[in-house]
N, CA, C and O of each residue as an XYZ file, in Angstrom:
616
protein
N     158.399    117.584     92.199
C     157.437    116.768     92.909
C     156.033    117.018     92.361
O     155.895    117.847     91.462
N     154.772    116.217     92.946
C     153.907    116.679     92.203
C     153.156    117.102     93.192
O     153.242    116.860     94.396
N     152.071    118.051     92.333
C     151.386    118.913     93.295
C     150.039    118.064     94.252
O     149.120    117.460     93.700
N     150.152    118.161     95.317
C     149.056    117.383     95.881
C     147.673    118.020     96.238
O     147.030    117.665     97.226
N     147.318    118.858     95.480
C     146.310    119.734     95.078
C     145.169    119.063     94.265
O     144.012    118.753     94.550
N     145.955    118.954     93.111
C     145.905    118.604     92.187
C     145.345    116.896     92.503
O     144.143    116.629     92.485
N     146.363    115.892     92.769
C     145.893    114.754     92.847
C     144.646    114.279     93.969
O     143.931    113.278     94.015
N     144.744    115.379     94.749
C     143.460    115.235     96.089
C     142.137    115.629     95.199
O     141.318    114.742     95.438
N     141.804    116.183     94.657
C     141.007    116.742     93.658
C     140.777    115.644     92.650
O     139.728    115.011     92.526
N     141.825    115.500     91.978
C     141.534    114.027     90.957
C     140.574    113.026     91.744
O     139.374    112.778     91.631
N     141.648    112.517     92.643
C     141.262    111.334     93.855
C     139.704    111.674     94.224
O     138.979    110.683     94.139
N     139.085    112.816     94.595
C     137.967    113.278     95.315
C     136.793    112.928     93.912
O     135.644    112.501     94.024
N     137.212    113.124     93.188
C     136.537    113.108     91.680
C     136.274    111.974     91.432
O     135.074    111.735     91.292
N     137.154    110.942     91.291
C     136.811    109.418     90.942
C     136.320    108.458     92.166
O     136.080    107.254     92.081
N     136.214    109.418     93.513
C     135.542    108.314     94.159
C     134.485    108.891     94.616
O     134.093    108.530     95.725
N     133.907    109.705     94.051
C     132.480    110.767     93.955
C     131.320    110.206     92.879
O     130.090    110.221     92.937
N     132.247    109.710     91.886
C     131.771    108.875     90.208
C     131.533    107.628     90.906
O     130.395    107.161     90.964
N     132.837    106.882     91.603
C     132.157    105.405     91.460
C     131.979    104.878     93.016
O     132.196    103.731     93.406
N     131.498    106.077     93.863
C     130.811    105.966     95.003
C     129.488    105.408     94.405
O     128.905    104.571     95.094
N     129.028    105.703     93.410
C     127.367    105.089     92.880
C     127.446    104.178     92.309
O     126.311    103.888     91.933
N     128.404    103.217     91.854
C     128.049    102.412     91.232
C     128.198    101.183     91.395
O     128.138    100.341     90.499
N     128.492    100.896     93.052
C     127.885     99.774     93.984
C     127.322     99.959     95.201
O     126.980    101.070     95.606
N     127.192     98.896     95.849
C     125.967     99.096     96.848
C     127.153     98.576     98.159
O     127.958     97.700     97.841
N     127.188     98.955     99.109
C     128.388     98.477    100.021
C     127.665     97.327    101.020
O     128.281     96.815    101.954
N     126.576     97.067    100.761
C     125.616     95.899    101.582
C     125.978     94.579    100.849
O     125.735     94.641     99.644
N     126.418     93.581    101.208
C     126.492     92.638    100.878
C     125.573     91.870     99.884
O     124.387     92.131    100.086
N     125.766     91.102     98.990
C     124.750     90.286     98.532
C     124.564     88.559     99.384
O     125.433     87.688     99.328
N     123.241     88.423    100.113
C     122.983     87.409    100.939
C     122.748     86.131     99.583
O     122.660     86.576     98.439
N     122.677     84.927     99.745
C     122.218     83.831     99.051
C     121.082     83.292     99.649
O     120.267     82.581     99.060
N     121.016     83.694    101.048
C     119.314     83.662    101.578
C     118.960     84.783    101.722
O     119.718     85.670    101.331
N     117.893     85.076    102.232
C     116.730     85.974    102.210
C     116.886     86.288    104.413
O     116.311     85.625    105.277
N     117.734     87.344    104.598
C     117.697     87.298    106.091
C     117.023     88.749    106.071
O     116.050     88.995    105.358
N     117.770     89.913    107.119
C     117.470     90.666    107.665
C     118.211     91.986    106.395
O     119.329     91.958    105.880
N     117.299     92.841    106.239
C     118.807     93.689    104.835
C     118.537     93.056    103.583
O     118.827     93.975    102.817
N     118.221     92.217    102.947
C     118.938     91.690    102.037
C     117.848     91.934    100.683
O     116.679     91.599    100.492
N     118.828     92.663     99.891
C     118.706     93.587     98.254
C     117.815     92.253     97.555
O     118.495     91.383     97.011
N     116.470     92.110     97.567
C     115.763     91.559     96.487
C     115.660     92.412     95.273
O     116.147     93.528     95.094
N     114.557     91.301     94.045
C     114.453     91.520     92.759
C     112.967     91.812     92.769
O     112.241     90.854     93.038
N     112.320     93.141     92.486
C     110.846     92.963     92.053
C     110.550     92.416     90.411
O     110.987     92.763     89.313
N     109.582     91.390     90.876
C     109.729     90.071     89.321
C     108.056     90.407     88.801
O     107.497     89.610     88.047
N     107.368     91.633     89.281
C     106.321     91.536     88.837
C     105.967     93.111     88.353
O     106.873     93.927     88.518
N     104.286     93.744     87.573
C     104.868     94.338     86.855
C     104.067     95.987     87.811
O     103.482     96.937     87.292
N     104.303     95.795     88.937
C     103.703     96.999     90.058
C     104.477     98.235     89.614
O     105.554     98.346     89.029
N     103.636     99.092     90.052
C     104.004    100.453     89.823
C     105.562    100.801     90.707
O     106.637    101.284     90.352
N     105.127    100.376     91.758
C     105.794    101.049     92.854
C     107.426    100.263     92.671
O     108.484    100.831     92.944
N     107.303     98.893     92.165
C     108.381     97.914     91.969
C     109.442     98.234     90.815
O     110.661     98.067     90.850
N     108.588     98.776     89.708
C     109.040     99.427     88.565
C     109.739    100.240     88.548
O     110.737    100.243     87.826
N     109.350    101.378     89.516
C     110.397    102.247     89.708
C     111.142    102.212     90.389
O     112.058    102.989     90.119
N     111.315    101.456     91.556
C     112.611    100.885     92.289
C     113.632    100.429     91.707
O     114.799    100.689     91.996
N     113.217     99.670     90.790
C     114.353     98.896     90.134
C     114.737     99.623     88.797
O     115.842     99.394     88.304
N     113.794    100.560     88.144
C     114.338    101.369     87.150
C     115.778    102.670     87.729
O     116.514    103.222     86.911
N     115.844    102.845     88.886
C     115.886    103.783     89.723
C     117.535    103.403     90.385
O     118.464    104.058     90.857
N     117.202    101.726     90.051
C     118.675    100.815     90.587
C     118.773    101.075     92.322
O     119.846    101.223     92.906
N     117.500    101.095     92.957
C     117.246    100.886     94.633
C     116.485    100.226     94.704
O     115.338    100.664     94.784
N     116.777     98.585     94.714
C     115.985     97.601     94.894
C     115.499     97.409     96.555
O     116.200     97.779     97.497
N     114.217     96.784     96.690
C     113.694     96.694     98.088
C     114.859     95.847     98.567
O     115.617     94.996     98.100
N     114.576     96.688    100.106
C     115.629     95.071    101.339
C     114.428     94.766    102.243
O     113.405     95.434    102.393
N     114.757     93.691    102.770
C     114.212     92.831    103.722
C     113.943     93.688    104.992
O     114.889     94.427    105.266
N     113.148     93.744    105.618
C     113.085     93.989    107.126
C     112.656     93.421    107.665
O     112.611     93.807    108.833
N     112.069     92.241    107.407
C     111.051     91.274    108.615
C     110.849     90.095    107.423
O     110.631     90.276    106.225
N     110.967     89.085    108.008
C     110.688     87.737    107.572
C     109.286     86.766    108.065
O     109.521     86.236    109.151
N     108.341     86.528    107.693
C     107.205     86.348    108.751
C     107.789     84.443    108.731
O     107.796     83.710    107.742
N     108.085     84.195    109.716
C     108.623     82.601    109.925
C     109.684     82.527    111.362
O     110.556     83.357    111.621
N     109.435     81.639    111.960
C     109.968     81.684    113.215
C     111.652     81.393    112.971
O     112.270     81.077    113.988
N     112.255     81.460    111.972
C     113.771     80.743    111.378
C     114.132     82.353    111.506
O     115.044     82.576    112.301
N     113.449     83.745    110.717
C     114.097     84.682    110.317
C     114.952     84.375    109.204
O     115.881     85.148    108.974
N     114.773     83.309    108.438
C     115.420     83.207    107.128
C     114.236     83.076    106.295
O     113.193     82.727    106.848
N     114.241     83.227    105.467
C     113.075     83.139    103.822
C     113.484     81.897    103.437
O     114.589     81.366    103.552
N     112.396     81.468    102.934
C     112.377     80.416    102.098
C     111.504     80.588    100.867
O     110.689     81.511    100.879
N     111.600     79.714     99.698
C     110.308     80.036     99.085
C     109.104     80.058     99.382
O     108.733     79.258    100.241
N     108.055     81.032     98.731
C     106.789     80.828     99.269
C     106.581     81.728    100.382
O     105.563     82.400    100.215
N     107.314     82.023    101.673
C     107.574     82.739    102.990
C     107.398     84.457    102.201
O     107.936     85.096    101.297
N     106.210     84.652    103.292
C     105.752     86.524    103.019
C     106.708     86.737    104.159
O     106.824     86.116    105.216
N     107.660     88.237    103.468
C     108.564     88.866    103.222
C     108.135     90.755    103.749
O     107.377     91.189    102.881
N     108.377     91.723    104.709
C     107.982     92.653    104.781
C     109.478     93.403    104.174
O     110.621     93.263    104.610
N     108.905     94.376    102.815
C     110.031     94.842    102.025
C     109.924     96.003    102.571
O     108.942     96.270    103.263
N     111.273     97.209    102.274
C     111.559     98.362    102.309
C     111.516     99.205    101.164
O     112.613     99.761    101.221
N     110.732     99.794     99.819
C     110.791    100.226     99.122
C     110.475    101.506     98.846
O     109.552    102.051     99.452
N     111.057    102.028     98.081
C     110.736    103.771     98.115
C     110.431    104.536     99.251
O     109.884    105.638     99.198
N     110.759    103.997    100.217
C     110.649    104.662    101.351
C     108.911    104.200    102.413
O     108.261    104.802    103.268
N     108.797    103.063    101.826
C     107.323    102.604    102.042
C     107.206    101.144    102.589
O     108.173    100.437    102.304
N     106.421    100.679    103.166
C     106.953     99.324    103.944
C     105.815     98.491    102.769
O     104.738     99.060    102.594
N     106.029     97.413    102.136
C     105.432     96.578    101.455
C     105.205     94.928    102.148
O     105.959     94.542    103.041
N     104.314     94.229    101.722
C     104.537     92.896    102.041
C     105.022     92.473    101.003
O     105.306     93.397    100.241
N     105.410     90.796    100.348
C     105.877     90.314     99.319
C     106.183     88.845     99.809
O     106.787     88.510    100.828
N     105.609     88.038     98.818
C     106.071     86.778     98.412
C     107.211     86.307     97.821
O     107.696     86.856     96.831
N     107.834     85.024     98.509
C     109.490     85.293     97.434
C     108.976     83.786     96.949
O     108.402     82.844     97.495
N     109.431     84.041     95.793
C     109.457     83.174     94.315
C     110.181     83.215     94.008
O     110.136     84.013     93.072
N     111.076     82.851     94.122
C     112.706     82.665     93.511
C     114.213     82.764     94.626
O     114.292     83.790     95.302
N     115.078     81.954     94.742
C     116.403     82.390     95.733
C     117.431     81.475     94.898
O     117.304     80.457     94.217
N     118.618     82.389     95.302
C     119.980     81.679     95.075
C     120.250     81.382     96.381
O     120.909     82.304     96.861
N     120.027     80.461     97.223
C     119.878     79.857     97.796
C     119.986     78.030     97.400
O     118.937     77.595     96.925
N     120.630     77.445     97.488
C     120.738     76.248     97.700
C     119.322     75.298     98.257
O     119.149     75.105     99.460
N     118.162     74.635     96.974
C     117.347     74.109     97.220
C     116.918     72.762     97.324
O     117.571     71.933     96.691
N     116.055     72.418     97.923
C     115.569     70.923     97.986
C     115.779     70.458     96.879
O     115.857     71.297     95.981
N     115.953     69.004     96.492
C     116.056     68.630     95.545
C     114.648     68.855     94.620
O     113.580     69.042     95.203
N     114.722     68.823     93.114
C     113.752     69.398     91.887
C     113.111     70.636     92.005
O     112.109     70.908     91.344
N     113.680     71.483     92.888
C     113.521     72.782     93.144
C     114.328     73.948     92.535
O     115.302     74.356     93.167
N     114.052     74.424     91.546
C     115.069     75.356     90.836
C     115.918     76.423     92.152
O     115.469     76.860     93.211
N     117.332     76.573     91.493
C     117.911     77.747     92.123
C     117.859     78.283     90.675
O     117.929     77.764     89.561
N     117.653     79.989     91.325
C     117.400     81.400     90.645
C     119.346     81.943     90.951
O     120.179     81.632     91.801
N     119.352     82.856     89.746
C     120.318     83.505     89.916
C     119.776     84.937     90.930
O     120.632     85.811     90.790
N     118.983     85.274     91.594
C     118.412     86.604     92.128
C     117.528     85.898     93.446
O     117.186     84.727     93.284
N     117.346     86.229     94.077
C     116.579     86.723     95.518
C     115.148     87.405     94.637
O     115.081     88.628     94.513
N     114.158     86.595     94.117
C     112.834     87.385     93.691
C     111.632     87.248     94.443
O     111.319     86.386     95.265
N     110.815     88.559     93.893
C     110.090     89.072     95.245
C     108.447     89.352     94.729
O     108.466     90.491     94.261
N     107.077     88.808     94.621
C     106.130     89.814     94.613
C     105.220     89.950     95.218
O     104.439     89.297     95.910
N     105.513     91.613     94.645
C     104.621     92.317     96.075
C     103.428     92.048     95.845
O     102.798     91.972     94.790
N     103.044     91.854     97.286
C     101.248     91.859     97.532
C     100.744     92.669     98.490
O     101.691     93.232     99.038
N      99.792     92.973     98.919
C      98.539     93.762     99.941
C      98.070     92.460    100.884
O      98.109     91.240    100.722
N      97.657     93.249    101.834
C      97.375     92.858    103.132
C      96.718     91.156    102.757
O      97.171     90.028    102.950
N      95.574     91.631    102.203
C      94.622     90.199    101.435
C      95.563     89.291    100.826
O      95.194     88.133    100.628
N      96.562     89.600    100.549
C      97.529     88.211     99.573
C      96.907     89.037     97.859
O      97.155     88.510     96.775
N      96.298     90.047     97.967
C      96.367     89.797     96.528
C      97.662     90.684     96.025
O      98.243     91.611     96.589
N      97.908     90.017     94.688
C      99.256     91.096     94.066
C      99.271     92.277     93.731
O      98.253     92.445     93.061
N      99.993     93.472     93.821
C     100.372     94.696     93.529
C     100.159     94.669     91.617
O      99.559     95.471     90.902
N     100.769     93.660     91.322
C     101.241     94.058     89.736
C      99.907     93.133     89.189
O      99.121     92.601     89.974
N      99.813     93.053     87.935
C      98.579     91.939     87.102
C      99.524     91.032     86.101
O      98.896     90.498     85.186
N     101.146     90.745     86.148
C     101.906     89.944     85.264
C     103.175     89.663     86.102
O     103.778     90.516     86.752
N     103.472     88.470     86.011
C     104.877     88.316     86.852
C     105.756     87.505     85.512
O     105.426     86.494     84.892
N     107.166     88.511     85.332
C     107.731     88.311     84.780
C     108.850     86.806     84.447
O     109.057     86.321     83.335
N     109.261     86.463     85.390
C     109.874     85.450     85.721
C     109.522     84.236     85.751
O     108.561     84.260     86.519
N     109.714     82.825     85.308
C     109.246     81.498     85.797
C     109.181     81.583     87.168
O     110.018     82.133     87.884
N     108.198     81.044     87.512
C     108.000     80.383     89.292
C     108.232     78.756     89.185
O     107.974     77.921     88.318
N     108.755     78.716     90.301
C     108.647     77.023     90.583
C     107.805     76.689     90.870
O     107.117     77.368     91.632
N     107.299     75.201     90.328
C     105.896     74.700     90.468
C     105.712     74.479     91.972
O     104.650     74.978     92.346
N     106.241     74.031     92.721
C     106.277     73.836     93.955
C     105.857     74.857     94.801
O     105.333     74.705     95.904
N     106.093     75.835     94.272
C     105.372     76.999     94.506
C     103.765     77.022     94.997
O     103.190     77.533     95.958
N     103.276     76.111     93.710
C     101.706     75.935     93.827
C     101.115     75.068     95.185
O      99.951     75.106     95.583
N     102.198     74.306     95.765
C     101.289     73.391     97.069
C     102.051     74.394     98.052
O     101.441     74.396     99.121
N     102.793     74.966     98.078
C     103.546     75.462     99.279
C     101.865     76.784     99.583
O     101.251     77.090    100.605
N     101.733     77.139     98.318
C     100.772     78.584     98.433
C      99.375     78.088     98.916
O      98.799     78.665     99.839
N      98.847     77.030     98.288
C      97.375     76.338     98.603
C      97.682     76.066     99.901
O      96.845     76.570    100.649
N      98.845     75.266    100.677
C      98.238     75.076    101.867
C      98.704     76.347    102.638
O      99.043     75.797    103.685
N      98.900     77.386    102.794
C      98.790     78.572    103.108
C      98.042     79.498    103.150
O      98.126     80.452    103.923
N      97.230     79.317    102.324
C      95.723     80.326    101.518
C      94.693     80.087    102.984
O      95.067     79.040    103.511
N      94.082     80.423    103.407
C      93.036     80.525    104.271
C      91.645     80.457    103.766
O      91.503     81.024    102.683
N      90.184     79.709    104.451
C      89.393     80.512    103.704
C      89.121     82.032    104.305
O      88.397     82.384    103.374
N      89.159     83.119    105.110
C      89.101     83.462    105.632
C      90.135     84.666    105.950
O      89.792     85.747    106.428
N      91.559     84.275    105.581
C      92.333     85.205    105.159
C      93.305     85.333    104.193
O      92.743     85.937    103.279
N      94.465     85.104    103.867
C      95.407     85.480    102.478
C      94.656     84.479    101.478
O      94.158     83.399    101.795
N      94.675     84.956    100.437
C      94.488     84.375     99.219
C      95.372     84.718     98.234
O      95.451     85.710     97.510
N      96.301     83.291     98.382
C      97.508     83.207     97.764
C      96.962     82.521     95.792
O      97.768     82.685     94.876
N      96.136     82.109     95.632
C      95.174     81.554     94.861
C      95.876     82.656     93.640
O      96.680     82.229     92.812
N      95.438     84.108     93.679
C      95.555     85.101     92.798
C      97.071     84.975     92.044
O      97.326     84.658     90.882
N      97.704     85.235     92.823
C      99.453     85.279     92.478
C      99.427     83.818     91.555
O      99.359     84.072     90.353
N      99.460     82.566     91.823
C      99.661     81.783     90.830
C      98.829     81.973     89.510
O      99.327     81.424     88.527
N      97.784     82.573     89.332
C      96.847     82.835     88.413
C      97.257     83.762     87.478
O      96.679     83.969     86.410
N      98.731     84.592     88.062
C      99.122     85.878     86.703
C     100.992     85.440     86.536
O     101.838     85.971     85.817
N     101.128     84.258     87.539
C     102.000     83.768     86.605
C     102.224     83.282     85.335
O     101.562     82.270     85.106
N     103.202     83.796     84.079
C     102.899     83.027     83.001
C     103.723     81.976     82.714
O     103.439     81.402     81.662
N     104.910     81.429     83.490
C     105.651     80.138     83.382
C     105.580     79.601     84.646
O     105.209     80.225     85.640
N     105.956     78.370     84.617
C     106.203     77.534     85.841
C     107.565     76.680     85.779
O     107.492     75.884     84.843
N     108.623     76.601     86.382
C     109.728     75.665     86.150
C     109.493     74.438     87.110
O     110.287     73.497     87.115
């Protein structure tokens, strides 16, 4: 027979290895409560999250739905630190001439609306640009900045 020493030990071994090399949280196609975004810009704090393979989750959605949409500031969970963030990008199913993204993307900003990083990696959707202007305040967020260090638009 074989020794069950031996195979409990094996067994304990290979699911010790590939205990890390998924995440047991679901992947959402919207943007709810939990849900594993992409930092798409080039912040310190974002950089190493995702170098690190512990991407921010969702904890608060600022919108009376509790779902994200594009454009919709986003309160992230990262490094152990509460962030705000703009989402620019979803696999999510969109209005028509509205790109779908293969990723849930995210950038972070400060209280003011301005951005964390000075380059955002990713195309944004142009639509992007009226959703943010009529959002901008004079008076408070200034969403203005973030389209200004985008370098594509789809």
């Amino acid at each position: 027979m074989f020794p069950s020493s031996s195979i409990m030990s094996s067994l304990k071994a290979v699911t010790r290895v590939s205990a890390n090399l998924f995440h047991t949280t679901a992947i959402n196609n919207e943007v709810r409560l939990l849900t594993r975004l992409r930092v798409v810009d080039n912040s310190e704090i974002g950089k190493r999250a995702m170098m690190e393979g512990k991407p921010p989750k969702t904890i608060h959605v600022y919108n009376q739905k509790k779902v994200g949409f594009i454009g919709d500031k986003v309160m992230v969970a990262i490094k152990g630190q509460k962030k705000k963030g703009i989402l620019v990008g979803m696999k999510q199913m969109q209005k028509p001439k509205t790109p779908r993204f293969d990723t849930n993307n995210v950038v972070l900003i400060d209280d003011n609306g301005t951005p964390l990083g000075t380059r955002i990696f990713v195309p944004i959707p142009t639509i992007l640009r009226t959703i943010l202007k009529e959002k901008t305040r004079s008076k408070g967020a200034d969403y203005t900045k973030l389209l200004a260090i985008a370098s594509r638009f789809v």
